[in-house]
C-alpha positions as CSV (number, residue, x, y, z in Angstrom):
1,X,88.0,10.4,-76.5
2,X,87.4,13.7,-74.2
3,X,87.4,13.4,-70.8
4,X,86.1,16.3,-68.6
5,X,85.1,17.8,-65.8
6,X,83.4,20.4,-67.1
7,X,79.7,19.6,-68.1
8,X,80.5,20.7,-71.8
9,X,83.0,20.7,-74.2
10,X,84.3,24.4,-75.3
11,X,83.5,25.4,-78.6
12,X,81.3,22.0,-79.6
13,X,77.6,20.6,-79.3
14,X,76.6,18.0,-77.4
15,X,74.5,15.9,-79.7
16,X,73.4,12.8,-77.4
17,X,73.5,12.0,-73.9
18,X,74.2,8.1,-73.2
19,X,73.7,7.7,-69.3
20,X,75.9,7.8,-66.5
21,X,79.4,5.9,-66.9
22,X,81.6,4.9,-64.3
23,X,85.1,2.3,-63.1
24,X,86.5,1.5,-60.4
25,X,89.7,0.2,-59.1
26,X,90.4,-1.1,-55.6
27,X,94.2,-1.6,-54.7
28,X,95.6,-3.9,-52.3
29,X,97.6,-2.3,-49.4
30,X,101.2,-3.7,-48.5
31,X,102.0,-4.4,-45.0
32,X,106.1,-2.8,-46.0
33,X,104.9,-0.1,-47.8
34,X,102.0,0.9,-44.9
35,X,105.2,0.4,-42.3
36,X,107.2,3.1,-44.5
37,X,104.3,5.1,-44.9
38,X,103.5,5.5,-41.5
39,X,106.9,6.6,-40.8
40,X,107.0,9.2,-43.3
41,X,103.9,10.4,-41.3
42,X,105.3,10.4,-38.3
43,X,108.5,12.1,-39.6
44,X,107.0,14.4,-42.5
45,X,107.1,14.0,-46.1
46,X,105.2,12.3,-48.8
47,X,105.1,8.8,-49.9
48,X,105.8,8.0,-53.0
49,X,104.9,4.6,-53.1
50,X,101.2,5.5,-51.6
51,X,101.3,8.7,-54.6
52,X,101.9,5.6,-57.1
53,X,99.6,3.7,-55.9
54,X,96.4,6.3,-56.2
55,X,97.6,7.1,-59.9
56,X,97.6,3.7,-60.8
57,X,94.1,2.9,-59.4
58,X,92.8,6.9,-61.2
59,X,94.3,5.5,-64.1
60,X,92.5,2.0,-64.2
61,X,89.3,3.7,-62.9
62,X,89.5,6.3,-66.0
63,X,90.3,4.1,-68.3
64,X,87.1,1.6,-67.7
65,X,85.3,4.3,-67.5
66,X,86.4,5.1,-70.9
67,X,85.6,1.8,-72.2
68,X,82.1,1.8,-70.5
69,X,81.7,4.9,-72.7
70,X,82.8,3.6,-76.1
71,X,80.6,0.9,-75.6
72,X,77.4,3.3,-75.5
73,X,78.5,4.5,-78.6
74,X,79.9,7.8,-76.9
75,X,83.0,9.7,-78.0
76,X,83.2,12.5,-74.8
77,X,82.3,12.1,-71.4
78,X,81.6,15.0,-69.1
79,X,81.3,16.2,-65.3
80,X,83.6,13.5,-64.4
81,X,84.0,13.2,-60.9
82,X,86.4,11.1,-58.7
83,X,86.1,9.6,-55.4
84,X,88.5,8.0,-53.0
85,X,87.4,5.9,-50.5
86,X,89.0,2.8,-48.1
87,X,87.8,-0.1,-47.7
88,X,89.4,-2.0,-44.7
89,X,93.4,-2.0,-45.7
90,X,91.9,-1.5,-49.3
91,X,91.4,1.8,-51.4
92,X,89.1,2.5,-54.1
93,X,89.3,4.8,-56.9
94,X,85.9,5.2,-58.6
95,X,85.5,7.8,-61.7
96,X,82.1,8.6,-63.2
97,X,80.6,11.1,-65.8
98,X,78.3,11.7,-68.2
99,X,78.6,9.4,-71.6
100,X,78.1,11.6,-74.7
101,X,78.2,12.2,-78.3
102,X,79.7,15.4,-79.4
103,X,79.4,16.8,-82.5
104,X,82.6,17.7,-84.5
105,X,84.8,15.0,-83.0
């Protein structure tokens, strides 16, 4: 399956639009993991364990999203979009597009 951000796919026609599709993942925080964080914050750098936390929850958010689509009988989905929000000591990874069918796929 394509995944995009464009709202077409180069060099092929979109055949069928399905509706919007979208997933979600919300992630736990951990109360260690916030205590390093905040020291790295404090100090400078990056944290690693917060960076593999957000690609975990893109990935589980894409990836419903995906099946979402393949359920509507779609094989592409375009203008994806991700947003980032949290949620008391929870984040949430939410992905959405456009389900469609693409021709030459």
């Amino acid at each position: 399956m394509i995944v995009t951000t464009t709202p077409s796919v180069e060099g092929h026609r979109i055949s069928a639009y399905h509706g919007i599709v979208a997933g979600e993942a919300i992630v736990g925080a951990n109360v260690l993991r916030d205590l390093f964080a905040l020291i790295r914050f404090l100090f400078g750098g990056r944290s690693r364990a917060y960076e593999r936390e957000v690609r975990k929850a893109r990935q589980i958010a894409l990836d419903e999203m995906e099946t979402r689509a393949v359920s509507k009988t779609a094989n592409a989905i375009v203008g994806v979009d991700f947003d980032y929000d949290v949620i008391n000591t929870m984040m949430m990874v939410s992905a959405s597009g456009t389900a469609v069918a693409v021709e030459g796929l």
